[in-house]
PADRENBA-926104 format. One record per residue (C-alpha): residue in three letters; z, y, x; residue number from 1. Coordinates in steps of 0.1 Angstrom, whole numbers. Example, Ala and Ser with C-alpha at 12.3 -4.5 7.8 and 13.67 -1.06 7.14 Angstrom:
2
<site resn="ala" c3="78" c2="-45" c1="123" resi="1"/>
<site resn="ser" c3="71" c2="-11" c1="137" resi="2"/>
This chain:
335
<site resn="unk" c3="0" c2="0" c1="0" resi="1"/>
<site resn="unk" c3="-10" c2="32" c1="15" resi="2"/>
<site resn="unk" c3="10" c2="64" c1="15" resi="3"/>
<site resn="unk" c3="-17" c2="82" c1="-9" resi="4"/>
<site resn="unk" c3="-18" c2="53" c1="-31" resi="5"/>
<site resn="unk" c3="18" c2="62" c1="-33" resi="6"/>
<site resn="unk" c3="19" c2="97" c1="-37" resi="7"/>
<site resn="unk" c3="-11" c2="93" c1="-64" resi="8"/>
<site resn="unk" c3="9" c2="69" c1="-84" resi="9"/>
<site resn="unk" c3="38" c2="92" c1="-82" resi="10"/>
<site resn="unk" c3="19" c2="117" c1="-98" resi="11"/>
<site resn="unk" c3="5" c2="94" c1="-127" resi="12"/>
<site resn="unk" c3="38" c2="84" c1="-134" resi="13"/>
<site resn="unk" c3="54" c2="117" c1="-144" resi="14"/>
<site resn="unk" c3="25" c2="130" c1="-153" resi="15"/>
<site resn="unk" c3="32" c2="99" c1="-182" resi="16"/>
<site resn="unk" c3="64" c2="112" c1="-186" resi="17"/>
<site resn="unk" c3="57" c2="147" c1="-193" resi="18"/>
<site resn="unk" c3="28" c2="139" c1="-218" resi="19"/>
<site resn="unk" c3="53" c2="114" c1="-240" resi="20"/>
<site resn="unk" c3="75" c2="143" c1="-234" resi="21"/>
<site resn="unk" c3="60" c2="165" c1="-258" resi="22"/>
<site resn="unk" c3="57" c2="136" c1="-289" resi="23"/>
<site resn="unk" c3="90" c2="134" c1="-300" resi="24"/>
<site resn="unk" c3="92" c2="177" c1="-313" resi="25"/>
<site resn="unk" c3="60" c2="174" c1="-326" resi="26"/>
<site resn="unk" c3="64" c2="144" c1="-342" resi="27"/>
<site resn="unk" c3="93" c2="158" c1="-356" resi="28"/>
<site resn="unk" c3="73" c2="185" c1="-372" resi="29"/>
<site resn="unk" c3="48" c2="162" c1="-383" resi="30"/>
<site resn="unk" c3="75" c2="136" c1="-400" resi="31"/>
<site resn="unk" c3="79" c2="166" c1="-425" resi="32"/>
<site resn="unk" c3="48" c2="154" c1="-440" resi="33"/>
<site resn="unk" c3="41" c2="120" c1="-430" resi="34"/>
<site resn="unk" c3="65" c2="87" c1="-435" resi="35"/>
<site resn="unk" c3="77" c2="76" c1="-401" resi="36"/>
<site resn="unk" c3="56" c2="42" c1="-401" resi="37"/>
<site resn="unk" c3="26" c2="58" c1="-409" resi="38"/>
<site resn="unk" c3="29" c2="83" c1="-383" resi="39"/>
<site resn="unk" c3="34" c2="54" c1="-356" resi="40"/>
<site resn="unk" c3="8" c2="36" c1="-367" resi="41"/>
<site resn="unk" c3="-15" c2="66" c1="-365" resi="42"/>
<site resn="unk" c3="-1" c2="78" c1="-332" resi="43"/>
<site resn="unk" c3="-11" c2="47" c1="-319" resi="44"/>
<site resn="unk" c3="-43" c2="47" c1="-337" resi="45"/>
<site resn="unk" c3="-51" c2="79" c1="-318" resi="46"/>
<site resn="unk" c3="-46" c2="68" c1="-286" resi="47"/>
<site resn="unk" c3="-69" c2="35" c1="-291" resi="48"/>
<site resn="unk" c3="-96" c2="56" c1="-304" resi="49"/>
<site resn="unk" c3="-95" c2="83" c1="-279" resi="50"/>
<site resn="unk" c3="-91" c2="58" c1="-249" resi="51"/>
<site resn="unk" c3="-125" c2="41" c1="-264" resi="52"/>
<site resn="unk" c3="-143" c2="69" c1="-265" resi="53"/>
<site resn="unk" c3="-130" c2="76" c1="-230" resi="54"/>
<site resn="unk" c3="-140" c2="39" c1="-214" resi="55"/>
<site resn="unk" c3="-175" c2="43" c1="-239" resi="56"/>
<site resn="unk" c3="-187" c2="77" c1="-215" resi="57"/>
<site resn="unk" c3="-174" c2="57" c1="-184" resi="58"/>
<site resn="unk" c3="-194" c2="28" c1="-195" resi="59"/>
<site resn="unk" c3="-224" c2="50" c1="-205" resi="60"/>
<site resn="unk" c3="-222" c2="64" c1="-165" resi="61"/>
<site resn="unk" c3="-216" c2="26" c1="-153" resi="62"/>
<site resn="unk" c3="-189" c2="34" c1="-137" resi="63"/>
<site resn="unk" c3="-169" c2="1" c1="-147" resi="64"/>
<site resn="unk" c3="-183" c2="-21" c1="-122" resi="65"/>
<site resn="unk" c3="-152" c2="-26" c1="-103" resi="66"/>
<site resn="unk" c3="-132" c2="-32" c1="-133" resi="67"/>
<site resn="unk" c3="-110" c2="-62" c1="-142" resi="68"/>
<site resn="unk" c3="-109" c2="-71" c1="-178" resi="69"/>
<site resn="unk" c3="-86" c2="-91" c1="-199" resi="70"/>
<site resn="unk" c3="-89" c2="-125" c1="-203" resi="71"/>
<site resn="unk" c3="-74" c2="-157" c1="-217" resi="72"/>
<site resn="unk" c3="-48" c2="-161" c1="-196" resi="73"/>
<site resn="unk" c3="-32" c2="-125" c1="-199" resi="74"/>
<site resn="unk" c3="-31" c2="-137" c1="-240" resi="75"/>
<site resn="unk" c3="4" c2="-141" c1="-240" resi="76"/>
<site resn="unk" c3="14" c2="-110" c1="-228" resi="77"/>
<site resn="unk" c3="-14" c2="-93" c1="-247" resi="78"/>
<site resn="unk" c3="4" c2="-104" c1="-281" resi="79"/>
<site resn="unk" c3="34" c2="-97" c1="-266" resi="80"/>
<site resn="unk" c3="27" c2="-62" c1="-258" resi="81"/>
<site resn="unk" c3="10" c2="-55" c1="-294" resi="82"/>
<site resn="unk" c3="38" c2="-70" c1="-314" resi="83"/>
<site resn="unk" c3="63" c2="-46" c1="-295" resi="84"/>
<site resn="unk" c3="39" c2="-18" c1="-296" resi="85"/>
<site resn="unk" c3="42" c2="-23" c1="-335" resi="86"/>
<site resn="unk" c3="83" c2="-24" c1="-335" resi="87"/>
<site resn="unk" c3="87" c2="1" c1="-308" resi="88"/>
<site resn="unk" c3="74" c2="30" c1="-323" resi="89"/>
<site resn="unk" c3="83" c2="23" c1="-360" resi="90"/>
<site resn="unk" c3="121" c2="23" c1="-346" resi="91"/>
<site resn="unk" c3="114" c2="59" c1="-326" resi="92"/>
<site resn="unk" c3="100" c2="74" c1="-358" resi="93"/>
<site resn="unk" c3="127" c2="60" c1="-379" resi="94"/>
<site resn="unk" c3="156" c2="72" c1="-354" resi="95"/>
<site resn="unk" c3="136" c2="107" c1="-350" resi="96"/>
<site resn="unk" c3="137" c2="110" c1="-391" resi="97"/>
<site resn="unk" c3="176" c2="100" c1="-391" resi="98"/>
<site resn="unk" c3="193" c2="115" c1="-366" resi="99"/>
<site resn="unk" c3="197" c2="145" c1="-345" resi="100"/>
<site resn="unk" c3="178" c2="155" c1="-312" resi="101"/>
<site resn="unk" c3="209" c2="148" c1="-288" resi="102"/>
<site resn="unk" c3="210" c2="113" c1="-300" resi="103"/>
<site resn="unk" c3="174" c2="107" c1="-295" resi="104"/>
<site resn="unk" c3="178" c2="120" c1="-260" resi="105"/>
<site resn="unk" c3="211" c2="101" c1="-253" resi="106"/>
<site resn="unk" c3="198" c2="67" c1="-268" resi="107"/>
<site resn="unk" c3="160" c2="70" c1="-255" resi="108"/>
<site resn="unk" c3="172" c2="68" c1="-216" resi="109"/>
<site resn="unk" c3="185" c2="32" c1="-225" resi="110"/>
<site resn="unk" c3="145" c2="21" c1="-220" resi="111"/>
<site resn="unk" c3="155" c2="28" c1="-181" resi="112"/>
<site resn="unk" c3="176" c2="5" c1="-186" resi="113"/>
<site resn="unk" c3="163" c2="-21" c1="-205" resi="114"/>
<site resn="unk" c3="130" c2="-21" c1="-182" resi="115"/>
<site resn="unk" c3="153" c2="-24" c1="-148" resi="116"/>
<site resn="unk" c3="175" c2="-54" c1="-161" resi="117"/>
<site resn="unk" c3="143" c2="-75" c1="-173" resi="118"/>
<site resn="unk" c3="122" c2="-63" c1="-138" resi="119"/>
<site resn="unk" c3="151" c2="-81" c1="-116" resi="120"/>
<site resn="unk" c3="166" c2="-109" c1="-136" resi="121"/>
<site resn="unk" c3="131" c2="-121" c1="-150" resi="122"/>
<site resn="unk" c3="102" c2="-107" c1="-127" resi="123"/>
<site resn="unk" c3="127" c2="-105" c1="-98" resi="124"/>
<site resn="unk" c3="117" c2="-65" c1="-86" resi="125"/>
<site resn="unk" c3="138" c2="-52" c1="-59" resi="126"/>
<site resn="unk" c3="157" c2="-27" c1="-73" resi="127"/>
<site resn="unk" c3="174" c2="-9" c1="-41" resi="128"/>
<site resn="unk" c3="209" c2="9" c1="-42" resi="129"/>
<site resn="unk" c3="191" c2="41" c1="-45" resi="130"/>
<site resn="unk" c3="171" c2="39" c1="-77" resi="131"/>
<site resn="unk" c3="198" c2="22" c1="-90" resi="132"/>
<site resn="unk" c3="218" c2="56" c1="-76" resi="133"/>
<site resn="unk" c3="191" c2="79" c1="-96" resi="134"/>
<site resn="unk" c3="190" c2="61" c1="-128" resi="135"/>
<site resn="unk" c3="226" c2="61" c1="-131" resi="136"/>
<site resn="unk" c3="224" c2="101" c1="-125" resi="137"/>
<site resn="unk" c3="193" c2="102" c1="-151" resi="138"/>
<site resn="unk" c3="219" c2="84" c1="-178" resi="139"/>
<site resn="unk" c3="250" c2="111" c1="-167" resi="140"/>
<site resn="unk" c3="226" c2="139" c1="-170" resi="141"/>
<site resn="unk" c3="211" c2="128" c1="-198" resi="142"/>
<site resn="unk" c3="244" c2="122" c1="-222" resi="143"/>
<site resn="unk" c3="253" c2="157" c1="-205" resi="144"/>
<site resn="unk" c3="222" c2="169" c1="-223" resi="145"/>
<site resn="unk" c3="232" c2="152" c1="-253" resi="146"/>
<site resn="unk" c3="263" c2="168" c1="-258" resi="147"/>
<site resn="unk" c3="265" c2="188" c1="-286" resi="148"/>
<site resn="unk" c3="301" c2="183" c1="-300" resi="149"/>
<site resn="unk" c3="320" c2="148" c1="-304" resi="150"/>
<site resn="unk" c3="296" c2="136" c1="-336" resi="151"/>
<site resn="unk" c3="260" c2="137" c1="-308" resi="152"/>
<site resn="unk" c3="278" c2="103" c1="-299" resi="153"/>
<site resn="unk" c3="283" c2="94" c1="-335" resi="154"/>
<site resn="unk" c3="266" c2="55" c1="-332" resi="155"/>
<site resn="unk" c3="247" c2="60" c1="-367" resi="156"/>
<site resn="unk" c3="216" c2="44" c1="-380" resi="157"/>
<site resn="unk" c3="193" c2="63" c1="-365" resi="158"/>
<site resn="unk" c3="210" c2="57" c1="-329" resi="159"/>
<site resn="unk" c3="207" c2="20" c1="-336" resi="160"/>
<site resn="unk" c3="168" c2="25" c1="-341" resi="161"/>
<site resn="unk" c3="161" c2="46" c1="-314" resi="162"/>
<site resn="unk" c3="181" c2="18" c1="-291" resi="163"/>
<site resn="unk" c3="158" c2="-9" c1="-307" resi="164"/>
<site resn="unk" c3="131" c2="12" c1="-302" resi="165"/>
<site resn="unk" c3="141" c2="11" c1="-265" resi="166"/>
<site resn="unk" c3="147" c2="-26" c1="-260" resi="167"/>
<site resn="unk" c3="115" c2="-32" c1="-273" resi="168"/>
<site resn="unk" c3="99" c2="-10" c1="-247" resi="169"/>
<site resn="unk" c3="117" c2="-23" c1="-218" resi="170"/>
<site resn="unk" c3="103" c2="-55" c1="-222" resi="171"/>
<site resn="unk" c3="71" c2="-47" c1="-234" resi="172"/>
<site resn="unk" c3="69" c2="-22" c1="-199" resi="173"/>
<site resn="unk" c3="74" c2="-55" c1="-184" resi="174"/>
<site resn="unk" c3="46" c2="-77" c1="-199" resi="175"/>
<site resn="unk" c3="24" c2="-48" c1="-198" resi="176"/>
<site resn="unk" c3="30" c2="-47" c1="-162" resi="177"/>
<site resn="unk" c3="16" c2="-84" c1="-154" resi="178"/>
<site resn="unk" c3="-15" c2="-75" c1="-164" resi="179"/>
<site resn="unk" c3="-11" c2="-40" c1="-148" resi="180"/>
<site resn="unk" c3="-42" c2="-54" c1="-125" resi="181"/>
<site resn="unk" c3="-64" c2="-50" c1="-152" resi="182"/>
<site resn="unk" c3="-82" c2="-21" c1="-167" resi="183"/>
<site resn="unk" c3="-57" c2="4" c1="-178" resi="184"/>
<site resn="unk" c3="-81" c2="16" c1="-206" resi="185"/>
<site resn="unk" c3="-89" c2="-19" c1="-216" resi="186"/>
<site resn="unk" c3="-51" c2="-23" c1="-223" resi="187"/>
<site resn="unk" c3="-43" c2="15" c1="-240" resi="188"/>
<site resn="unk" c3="-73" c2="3" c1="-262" resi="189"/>
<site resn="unk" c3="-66" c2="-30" c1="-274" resi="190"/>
<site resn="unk" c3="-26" c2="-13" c1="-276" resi="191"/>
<site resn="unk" c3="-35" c2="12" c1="-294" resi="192"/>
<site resn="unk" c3="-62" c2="-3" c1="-323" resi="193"/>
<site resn="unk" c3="-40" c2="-34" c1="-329" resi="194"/>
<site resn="unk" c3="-5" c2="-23" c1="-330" resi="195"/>
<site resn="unk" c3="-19" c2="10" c1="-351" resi="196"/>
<site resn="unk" c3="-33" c2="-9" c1="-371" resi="197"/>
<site resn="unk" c3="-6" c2="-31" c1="-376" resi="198"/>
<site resn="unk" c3="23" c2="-1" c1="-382" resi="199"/>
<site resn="unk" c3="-1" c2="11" c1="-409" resi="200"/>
<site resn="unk" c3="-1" c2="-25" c1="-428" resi="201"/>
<site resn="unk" c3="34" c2="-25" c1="-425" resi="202"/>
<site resn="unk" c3="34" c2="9" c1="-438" resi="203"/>
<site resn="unk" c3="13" c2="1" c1="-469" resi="204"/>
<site resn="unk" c3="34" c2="-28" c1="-475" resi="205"/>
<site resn="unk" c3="69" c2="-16" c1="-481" resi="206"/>
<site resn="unk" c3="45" c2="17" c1="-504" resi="207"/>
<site resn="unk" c3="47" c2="43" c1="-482" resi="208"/>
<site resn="unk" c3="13" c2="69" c1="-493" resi="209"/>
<site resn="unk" c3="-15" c2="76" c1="-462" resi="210"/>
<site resn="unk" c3="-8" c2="113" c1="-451" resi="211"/>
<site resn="unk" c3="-33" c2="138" c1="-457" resi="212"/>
<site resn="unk" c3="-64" c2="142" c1="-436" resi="213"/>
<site resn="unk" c3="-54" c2="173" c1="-421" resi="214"/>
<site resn="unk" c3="-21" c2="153" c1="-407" resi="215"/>
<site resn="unk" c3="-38" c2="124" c1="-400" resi="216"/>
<site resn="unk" c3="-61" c2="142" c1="-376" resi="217"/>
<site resn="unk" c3="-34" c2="159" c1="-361" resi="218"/>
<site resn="unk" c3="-11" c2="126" c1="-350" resi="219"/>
<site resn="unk" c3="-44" c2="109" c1="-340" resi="220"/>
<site resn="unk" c3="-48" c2="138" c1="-315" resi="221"/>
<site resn="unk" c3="-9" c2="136" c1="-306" resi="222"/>
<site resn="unk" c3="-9" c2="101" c1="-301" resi="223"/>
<site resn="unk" c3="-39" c2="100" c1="-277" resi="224"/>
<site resn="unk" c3="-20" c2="125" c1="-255" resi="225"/>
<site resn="unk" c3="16" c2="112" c1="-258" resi="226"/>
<site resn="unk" c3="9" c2="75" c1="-261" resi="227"/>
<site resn="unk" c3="-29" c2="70" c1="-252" resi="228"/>
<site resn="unk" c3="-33" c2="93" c1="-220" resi="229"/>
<site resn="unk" c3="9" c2="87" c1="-213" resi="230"/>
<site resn="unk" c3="3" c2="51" c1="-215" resi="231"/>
<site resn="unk" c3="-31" c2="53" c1="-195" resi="232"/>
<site resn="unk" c3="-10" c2="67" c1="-162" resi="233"/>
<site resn="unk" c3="21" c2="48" c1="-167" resi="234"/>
<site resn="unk" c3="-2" c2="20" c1="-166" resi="235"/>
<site resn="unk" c3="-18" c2="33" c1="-139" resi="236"/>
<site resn="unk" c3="13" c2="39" c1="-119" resi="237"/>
<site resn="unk" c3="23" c2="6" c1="-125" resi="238"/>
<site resn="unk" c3="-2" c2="-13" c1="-103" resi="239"/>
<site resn="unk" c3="17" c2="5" c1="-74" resi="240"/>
<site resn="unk" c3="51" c2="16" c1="-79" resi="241"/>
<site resn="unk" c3="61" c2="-15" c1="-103" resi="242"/>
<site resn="unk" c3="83" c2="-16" c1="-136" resi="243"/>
<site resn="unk" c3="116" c2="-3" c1="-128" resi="244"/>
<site resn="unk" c3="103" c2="23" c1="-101" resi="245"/>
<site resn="unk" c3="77" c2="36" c1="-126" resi="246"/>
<site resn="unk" c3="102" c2="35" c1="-153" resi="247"/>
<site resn="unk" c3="130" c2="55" c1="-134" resi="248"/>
<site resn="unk" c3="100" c2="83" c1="-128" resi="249"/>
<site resn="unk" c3="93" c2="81" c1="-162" resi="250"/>
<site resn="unk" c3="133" c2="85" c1="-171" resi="251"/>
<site resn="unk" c3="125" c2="125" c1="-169" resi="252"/>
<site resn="unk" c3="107" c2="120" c1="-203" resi="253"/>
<site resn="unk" c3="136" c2="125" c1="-224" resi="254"/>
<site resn="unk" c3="145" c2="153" c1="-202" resi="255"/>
<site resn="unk" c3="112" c2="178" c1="-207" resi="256"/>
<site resn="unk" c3="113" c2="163" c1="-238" resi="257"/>
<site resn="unk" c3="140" c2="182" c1="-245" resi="258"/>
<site resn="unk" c3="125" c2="216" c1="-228" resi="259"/>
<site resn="unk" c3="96" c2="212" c1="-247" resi="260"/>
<site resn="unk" c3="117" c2="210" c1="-281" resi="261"/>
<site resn="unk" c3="137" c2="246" c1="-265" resi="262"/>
<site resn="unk" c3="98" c2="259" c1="-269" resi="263"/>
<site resn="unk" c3="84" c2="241" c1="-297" resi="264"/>
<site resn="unk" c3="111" c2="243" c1="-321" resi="265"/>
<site resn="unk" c3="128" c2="277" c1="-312" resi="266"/>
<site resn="unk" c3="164" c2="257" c1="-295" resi="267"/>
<site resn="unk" c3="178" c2="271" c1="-267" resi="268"/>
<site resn="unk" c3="194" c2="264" c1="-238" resi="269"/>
<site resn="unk" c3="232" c2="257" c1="-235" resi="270"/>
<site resn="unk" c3="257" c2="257" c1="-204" resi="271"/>
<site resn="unk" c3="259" c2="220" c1="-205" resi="272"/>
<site resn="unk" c3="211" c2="222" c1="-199" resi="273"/>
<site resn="unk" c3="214" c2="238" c1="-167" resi="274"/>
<site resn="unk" c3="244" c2="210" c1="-155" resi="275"/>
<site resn="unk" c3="222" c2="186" c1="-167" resi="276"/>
<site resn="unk" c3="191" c2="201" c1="-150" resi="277"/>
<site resn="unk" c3="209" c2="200" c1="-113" resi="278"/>
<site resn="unk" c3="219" c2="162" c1="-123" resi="279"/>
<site resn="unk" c3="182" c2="154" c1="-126" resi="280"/>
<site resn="unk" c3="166" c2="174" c1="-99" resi="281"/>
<site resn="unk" c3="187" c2="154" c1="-77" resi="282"/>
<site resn="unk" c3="179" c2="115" c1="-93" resi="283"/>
<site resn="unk" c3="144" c2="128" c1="-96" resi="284"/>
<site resn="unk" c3="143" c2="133" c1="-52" resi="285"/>
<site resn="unk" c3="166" c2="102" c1="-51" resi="286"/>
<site resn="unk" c3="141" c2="86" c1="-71" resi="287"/>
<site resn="unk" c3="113" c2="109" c1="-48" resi="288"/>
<site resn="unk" c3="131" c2="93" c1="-12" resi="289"/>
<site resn="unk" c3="129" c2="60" c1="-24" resi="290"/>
<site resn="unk" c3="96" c2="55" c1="-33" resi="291"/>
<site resn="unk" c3="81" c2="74" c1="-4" resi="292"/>
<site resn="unk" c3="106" c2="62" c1="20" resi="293"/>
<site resn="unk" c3="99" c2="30" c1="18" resi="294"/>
<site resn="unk" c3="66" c2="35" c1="39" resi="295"/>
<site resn="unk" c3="84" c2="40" c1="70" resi="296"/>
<site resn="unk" c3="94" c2="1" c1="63" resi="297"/>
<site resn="unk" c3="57" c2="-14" c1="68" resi="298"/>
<site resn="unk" c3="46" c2="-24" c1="105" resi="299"/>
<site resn="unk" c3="10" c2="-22" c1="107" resi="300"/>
<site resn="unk" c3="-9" c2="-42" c1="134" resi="301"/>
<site resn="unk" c3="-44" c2="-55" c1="143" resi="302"/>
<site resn="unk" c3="-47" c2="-95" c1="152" resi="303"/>
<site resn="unk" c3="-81" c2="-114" c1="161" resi="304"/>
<site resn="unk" c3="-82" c2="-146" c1="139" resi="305"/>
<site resn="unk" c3="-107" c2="-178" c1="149" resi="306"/>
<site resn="unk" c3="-120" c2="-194" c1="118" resi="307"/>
<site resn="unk" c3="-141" c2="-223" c1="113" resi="308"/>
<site resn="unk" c3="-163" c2="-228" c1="83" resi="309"/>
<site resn="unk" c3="-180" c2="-259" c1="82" resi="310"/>
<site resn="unk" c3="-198" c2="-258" c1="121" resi="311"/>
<site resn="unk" c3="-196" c2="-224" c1="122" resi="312"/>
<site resn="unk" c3="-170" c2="-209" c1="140" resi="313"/>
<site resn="unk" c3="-160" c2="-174" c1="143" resi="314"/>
<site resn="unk" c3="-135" c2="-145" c1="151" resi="315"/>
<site resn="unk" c3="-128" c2="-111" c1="133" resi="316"/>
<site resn="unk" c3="-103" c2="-86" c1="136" resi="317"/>
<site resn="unk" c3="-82" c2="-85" c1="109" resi="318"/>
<site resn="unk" c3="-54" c2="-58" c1="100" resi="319"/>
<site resn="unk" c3="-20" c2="-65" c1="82" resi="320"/>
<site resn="unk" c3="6" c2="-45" c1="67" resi="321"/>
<site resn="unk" c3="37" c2="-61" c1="59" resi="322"/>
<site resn="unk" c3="73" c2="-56" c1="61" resi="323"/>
<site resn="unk" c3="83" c2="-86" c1="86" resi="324"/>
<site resn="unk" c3="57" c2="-87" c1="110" resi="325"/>
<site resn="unk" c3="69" c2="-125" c1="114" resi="326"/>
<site resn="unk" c3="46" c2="-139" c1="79" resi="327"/>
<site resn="unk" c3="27" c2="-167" c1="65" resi="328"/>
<site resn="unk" c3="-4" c2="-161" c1="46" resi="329"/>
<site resn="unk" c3="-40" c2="-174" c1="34" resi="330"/>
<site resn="unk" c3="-70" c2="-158" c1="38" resi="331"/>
<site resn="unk" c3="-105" c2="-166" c1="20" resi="332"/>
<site resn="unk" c3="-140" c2="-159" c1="30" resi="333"/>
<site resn="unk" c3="-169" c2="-157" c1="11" resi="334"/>
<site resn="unk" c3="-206" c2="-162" c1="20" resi="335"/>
């Protein structure tokens, strides 16, 4: 992994963050006049439709030759990640329509969480001392955030959706990233077409009415920006960083989430903003450091290998980077 591979991932992942950031006060506006499953269902709608007309002018300019496609293996996690992309945003809207901004900040860090657990006990990531320094500082600053009098921590029903919303994302973040390897669009389509279309059966089934065109347009357009572009570059970020070090990036969601709502919706700042602000400048360079620090951990070196193919024998020079210069691998040659 190269240091601009790093740096570029970096970027994708809070750029992710910044453009989820914005869905949660504008989806508040917009769940005046649309029921909360139907506004997931066409969030996510939005951000299939936009991401296919994205990957259509790519294909148009065949620029997709060097794309890797989903196929029958990744299935499993491809259902998966559509049945979660159905819950996961049908629990946001619900916990957006029933309780108050502090709580949907305080409960929406807990998909940090959720994604870093599943990451090392299941997929086994390295999780070092230092992320798990800055996600702990992203949770303090974030129920600092929260604070808004002793009922913000008030556990009601809308907490418990937001949390289920969260679970479900933490380990559908962690299905989408094994097939990270595969075209990011690919996935933000089939994402966004199956599990918006499946929010809006589920919608029509327990008789909630289809918004009005004017609002339908509109959380199409959100959800290709929070959720289709967002998801695009988390995905994106993924094939790099992994699912717990994109995730704590992505952590300052919640965060300009909440700046955003201080411009959107006319709130201003408290005291209690500005403590929580130093708190996540500081987990954000933690986070920074440990990502970008860990470059000065590869050894890179050149080695002349001898290989014989059939009677033909030959040497090339071949260039490894690795973090124990003492390793094992395979190589394969073609042609």
């Amino acid at each position: 992994m190269t240091l601009s591979k790093n740096k570029t991932a970096t970027v994708f992942a809070i750029s992710a963050a910044a453009l989820y950031a914005i869905n949660v006060p504008l989806s508040k506006l917009l769940l005046i006049n649309v029921s909360p499953r139907m506004l997931a269902g066409f969030l996510y709608l939005g951000a299939g439709v936009g991401i296919g007309v994205l990957l259509g002018i790519r294909k148009t300019q065949n620029r997709l030759a060097d794309e890797q496609w989903l196929d029958k293996k990744d299935l499993p996690y491809t259902i998966a990640m559509i049945g979660l992309d159905i819950a996961a945003p049908i629990f946001l809207m619900l916990g957006i329509a029933n309780t108050n901004s502090a709580n949907v900040s305080l409960i929406n860090n807990f998909e940090i969480v959720a994604t870093s657990v599943i990451a090392l006990v299941i997929f086994k990531e390295k999780i070092s001392r230092r992320l798990w320094a800055a996600i702990i500082l992203v949770m303090l600053s974030s129920a600092i955030l929260g604070f808004e009098g002793t009922e913000a921590f008030v556990f009601n029903k809308g907490s418990l959706f937001v949390l289920c919303a969260c679970i479900c994302w933490g380990v559908e973040n962690n299905c989408t990233r094994s097939i990270s390897d595969k075209s990011s669009e690919e996935i933000v389509l089939v994402k966004g077409i199956f599990s918006g279309i499946g929010s809006i059966l589920i919608a029509f089934i327990v008789g909630e009415k289809p918004p009005e065109i004017t609002y339908m347009l509109a959380a199409m357009l959100l959800g290709f920006v929070s959720y289709g572009l967002s998801i695009n570059f988390y995905i994106m970020a993924q094939k790099n960083l992994g699912a717990a070090k994109t995730s704590a990036f992505y952590s300052v969601a919640p965060f300009l989430g909440v700046g955003f709502s201080f411009i959107i919706l006319g709130e201003r700042p408290t005291f209690q903003f500005y403590i929580a602000l130093g708190i996540m400048i500081i987990s954000t360079l933690l986070m920074i450091k440990d990502t970008l620090g860990n470059e000065k951990l590869y050894n890179g070196y050149v080695h002349i290998h001898q290989h014989k193919h059939g009677r033909i024998v030959h040497t090339h020079e071949h260039r490894h980077f690795v973090y124990n210069p003492m390793h094992i691998h395979n190589h394969s040659h073609a042609g």
